[in-house]
C-alpha positions in Angstrom: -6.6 0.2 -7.5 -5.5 2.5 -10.3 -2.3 1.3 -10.6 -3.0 -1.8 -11.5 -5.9 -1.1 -13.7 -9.2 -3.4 -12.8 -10.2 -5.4 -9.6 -9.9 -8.7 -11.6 -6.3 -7.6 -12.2 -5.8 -6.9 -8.6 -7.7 -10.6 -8.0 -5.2 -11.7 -10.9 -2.3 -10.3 -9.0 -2.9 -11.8 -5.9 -4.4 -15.2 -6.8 -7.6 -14.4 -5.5 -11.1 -14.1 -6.8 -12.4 -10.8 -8.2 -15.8 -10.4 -6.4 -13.5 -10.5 -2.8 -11.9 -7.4 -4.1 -15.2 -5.8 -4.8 -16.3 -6.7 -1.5 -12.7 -4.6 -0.5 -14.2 -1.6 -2.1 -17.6 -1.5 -1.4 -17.6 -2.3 2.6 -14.3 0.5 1.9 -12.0 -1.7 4.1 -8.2 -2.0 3.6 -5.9 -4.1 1.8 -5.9 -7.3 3.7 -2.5 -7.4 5.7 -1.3 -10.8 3.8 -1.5 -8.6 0.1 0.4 -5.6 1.0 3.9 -6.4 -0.3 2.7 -7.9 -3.1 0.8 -4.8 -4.5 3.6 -2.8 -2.9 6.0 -5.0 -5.0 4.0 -5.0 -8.3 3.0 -0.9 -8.4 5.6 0.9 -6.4 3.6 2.0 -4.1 4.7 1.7 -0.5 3.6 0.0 2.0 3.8 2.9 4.2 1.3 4.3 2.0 -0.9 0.7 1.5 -1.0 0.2 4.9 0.3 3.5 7.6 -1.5 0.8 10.5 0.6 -1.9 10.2 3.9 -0.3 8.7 4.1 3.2 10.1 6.5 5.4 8.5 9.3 5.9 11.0 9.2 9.4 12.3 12.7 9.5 14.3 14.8 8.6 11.0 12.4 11.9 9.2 13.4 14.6 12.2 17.0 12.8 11.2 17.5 14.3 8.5 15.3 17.6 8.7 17.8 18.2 11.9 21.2 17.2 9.5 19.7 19.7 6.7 18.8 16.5 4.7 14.9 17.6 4.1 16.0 20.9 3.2 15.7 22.1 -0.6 
């Protein structure tokens, strides 16, 4: 929510009203499926990170390139 700044500029963002993002945050449930790309779009934050239930970060492509010397410093 910090990235965007409030909850009526998340409701803003996503053409919704305000009091359903504070229901969001006080019953501390996730970002509704249907406004993950859209936040992911508008704050740079992934959807990986959003959402790790529905868009899993994809572990074979990591050991990739740890085993290649890729997540080396």
């Amino acid at each position: 929510m910090a990235a965007i700044g409030s909850q009526a500029a998340m409701a803003r963002l996503l053409g919704i009203a305000q009091p359903s993002v504070w229901k969001w945050l006080q019953a501390e449930k996730p970002l509704p499926a249907e406004h993950v790309l859209k936040v992911e779009e508008a704050t740079g934050i992934s959807r990986h990170d959003l959402r790790p239930d529905i868009y899993p970060r994809d572990r074979s492509a990591d050991r990739a390139l740890v085993q290649n010397g890729g997540g080396q410093a």
